[in-house]
C-alpha positions in Angstrom: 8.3 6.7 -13.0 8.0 9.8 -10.6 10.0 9.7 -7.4 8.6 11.8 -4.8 10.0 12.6 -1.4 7.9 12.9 1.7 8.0 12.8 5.5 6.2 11.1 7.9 3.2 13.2 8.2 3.2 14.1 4.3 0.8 13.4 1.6 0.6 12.8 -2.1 -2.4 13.1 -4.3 -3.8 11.2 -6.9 -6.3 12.9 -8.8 -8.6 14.6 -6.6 -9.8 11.6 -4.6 -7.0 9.8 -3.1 -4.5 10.4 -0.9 -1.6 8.4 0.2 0.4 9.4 3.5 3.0 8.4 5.0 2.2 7.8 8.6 5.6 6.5 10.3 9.1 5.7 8.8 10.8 2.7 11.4 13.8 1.3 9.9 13.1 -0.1 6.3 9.4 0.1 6.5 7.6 2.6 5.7 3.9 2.4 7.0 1.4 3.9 4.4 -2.5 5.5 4.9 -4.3 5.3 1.6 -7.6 7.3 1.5 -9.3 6.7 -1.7 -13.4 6.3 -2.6 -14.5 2.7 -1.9 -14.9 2.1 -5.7 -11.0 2.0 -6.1 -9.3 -1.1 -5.9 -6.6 -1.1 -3.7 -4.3 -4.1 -3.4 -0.8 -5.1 -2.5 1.5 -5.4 -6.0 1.6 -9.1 -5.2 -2.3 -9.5 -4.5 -2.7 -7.7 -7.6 -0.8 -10.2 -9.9 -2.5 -13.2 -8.9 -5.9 -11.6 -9.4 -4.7 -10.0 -13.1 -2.1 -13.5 -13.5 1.2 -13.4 -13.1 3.2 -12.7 -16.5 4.7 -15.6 -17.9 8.7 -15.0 -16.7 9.9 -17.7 -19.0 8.2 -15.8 -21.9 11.0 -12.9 -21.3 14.0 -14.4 -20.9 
């Protein structure tokens, strides 16, 4: 995983198409601006497992 540091204000870049900044820091939260082409998908991690199907937990352990 890549850790990246950024301010309110500051971007990062994925590929040369999107662009996730970080718009305001309050507390825990951190509100994020994602500016990507309309043919990405862009969910929430937990949207994204129910559409995909949550692994199996039980499986694992």
């Amino acid at each position: 995983m890549l850790v990246l540091t950024r301010r309110a204000g500051e971007s990062i870049m994925i590929d040369d198409d999107i662009e996730l900044k970080v718009l305001k820091i309050r507390g825990s939260q951190v509100h994020i601006g994602i500016d990507a082409p309309r043919s990405a998908a862009v969910h929430r991690k937990e949207v994204w497992l129910r559409i995909h199907g949550e692994p199996k937990a039980a499986e694992s352990k």
